[in-house]
N, C-alpha and C positions, 0 to 999 in steps of 0.2 A: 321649368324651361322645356322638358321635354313634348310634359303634355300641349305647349303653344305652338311648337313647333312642329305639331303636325298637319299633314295640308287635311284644311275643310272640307266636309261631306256635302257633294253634289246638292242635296238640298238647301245647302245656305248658299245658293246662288243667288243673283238680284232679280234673276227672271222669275217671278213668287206671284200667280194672282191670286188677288185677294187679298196681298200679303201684309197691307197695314192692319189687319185682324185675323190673320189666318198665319199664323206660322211655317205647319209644314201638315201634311197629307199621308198619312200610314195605313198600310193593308198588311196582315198578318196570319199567317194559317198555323194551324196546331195538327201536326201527323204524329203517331207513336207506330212502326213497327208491328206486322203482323206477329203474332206467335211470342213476342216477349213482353214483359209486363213492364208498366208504363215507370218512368224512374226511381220515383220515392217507396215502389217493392221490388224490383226488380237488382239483380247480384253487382258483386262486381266484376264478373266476368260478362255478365248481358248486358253493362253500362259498358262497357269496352267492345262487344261486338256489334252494336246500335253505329259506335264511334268510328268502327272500322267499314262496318257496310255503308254510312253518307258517306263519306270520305272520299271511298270508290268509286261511288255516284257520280260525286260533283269533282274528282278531277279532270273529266273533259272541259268542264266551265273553266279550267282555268281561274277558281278563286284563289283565295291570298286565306290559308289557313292559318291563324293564331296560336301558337303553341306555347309560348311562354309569353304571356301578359306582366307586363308588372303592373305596379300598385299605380303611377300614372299616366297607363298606357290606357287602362282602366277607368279610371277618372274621365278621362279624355272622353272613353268609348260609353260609359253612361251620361255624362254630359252635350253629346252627340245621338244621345237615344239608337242610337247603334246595339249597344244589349241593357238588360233590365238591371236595377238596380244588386239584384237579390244574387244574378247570376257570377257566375267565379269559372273563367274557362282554363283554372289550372284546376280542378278538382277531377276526379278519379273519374274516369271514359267521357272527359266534357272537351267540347270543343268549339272555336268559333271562327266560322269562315266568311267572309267579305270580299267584296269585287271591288276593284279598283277606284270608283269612284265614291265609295264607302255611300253607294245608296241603297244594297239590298245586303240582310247579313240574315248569318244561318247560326242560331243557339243550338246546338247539339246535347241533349237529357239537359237542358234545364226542367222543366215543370212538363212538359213531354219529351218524345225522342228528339222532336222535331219543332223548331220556331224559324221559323223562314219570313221574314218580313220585310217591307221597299217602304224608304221613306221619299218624298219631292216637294219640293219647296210650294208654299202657299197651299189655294185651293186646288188641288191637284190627283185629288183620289183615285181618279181611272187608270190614268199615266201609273200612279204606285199599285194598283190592283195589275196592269200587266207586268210589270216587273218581277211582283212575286211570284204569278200565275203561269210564269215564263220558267222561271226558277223551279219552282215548285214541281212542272212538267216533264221539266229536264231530270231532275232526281228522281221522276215517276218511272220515265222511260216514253212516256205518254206522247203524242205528235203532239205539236207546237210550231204552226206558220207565221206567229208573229215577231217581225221583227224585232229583232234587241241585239244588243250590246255584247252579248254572250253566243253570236250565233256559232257555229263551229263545224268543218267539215261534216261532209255526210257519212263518214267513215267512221267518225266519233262517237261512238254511241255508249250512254249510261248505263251503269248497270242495271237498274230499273229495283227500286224502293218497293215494296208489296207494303200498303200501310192497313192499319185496324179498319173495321171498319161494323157494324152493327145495325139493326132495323132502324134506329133515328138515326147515323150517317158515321159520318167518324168517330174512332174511342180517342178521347180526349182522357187525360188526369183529372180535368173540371168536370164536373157533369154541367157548368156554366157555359163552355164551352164547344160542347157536345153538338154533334149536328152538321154543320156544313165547316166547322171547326176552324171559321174566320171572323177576325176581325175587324173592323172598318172602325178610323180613328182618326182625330184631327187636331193639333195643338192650335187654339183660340188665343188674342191677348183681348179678354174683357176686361179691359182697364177703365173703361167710361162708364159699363155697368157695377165695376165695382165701387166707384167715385161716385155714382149717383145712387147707392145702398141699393139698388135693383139686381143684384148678381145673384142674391142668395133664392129669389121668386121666379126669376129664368133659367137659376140651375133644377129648380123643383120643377116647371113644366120641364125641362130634358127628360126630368126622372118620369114623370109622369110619358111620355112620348118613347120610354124603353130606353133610354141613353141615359150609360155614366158618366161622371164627371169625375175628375182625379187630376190634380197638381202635377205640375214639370216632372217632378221624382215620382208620382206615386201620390197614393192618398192623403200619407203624412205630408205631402208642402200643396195642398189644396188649397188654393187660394193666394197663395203671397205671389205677390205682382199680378196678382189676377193672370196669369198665365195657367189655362186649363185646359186639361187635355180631353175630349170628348168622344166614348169612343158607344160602337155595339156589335154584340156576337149575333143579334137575330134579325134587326131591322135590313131589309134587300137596300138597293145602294138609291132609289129615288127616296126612301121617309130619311135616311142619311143627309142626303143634299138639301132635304127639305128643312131639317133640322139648322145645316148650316146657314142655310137662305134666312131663318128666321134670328138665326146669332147675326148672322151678317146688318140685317136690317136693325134692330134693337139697339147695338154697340153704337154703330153711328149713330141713331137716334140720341144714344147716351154723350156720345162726346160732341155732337151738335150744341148741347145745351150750354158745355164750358167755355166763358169766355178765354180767347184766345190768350190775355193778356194775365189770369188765372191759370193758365197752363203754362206758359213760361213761366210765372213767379214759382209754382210748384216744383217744375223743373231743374228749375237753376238751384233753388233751393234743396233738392234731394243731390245734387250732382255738388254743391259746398259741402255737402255733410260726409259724402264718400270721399272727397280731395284732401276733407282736414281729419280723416280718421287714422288711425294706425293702425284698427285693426277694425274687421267686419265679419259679422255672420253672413251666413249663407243666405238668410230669410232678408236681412237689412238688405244685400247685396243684388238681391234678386226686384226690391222695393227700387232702388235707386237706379235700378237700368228699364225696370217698367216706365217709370215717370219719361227717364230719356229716351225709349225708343215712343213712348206718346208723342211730344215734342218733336221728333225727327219725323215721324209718320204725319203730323201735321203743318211739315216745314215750317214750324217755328225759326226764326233767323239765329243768331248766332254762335249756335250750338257745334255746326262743324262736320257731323256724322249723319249716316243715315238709318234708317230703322234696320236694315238688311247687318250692317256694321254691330250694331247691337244685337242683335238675332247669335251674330258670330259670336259677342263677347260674351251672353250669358249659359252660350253652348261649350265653351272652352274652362268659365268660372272654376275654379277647384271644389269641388264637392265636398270633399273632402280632404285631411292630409295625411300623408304615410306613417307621421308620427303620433301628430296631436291637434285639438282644435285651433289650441292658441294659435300653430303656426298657420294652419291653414285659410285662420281670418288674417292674420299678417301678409301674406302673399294675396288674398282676393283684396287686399285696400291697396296695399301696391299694383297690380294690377289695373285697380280702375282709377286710381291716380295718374297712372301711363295713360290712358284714354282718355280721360274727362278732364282732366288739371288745364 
């Protein structure tokens, strides 16, 4: 209850281009702190002064610091891809700050000092590259004329962040990372390339083209619902769009071929199976909102919802539960029985 109850992240707005195959649009930068060592060596008196010098930075922003998370506050906020799976912002000098419309958030000594990233609905990567690069500037101390959401008297001013920095560009934890110490990343729903066995030949040309692919959570759910995330630390932002251009193209290609009247019988039939369940995994769960956000995205008729509604529903899904699996598939079939029934 708690975790439905909280208001959705600017990105699951309906205004999404691209958005019947492009979910949502992320840009993300990795900083560590001049002079201190990057989290997993560094004390626990330098994880807490990392914690206290952002802090300082970015209260001129006006963000909404996190300090006590619970377990599905949490849920919520990796389901929302708001922070990483692995991260725990009650852990000793961690912290996690968001702006109000929960579209840019700041991981504090996760896997660096520093994870600052904007996420925006559909095809949208520029828009999310200035948001963080706005962000990011602010906690530098750096000028920044472009307008955003965060602007703030001229009187305001950050304490100004000194980050690593090295002959090939920024010190990252990664050495994958390493270099201009950003990421450029895209949530896909290839659902027609996975339905016509072509998903696993288009993920090998990505790989081949310098781009990963990794599932909704992480590598471990790669693939279920064909919802995949694609992202890269080296390619500049046109082999990026180039790459989408070619998902873009392909997908359709793929669900061009299904008859329409084969996607609704698919449909309804994964959406009976989640109404007569009592209980659901996570994987099942994730299966049976792909088929129905296909369906909605090709205005299939009697269905009710639309793809943006499903985008909400499998961002809200419980990931997990505070106790145990059992209950947690008990409450995601209740759930999508509220919806789909």
């Amino acid at each position: 209850m708690v975790l439905r109850s909280m208001p959705p992240p600017a990105w699951l707005g309906k205004d999404a281009p691209e958005g019947d195959v492009v979910v949502s649009s992320r840009v993300r930068f990795a900083r560590n702190l001049d002079g201190i060592a990057v989290p997993h060596l560094a004390t626990d008196d330098e994880l807490a002064a990392v914690r206290d010098q952002v802090l300082e930075s970015a209260r001129p922003l006006e963000l909404e610091v996190l300090k006590h998370v619970s377990e599905a506050e949490r849920d919520y906020l990796v389901g929302c891809r708001l922070v990483s799976p692995d991260f725990d912002a009650r852990g000793h000098g961690r912290a996690l700050i968001l702006d109000r419309e929960r579209s840019v958030s700041i991981m504090v000594n996760e896997e660096d000092h520093l994870r600052v990233q904007a996420l925006t609905a559909g095809w949208s990567i520029e828009t999310a590259g200035r948001l963080a690069q706005h962000v990011l500037s602010r906690l530098e101390g750096t000028p920044d004329a472009d307008p955003s959401p965060f602007h703030r008297p001229a009187t305001a001013r950050p304490t100004g962040l000194r980050f690593a920095r090295s002959d090939s560009g920024f010190v990252t934890a990664s050495p994958t990372n390493q270099g201009q110490g950003k990421r450029l990343s895209a949530l896909f729903h290839l659902i027609g390339l996975a339905h016509a066995k072509r998903l696993p030949a288009v993920l090998t040309a990505l790989a081949e083209m310098g781009h990963t692919a990794r599932g909704i959570y992480g590598e471990v759910s790669r693939g279920v619902g064909a919802f995949i995330q694609v992202s890269s630390t080296s390619s500049p932002l046109s082999h990026f769009s180039g790459a989408t251009e070619y998902l873009l193209r392909e997908e359709r290609l793929a669900r061009r071929e299904v008859p329409r009247e084969h996607l609704a019988e698919q449909a309804r039939s994964a959406i009976d199976f989640a109404v007569a369940s009592s209980q659901i995994t996570l994987a099942d769960a994730l299966r049976v909102l792909a088929w129905a956000r296909w369906a909605a995205s090709s205005e299939i008729e009697g269905f009710g919802f639309g793809y943006r509604d499903v985008d909400l529903w499998v961002s809200t899904l419980e990931v997990r539960s505070t106790h145990d699996e059992d209950a947690a598939a008990r409450h995601r079939a209740s759930f999508l029985r509220e919806r789909l029934g």
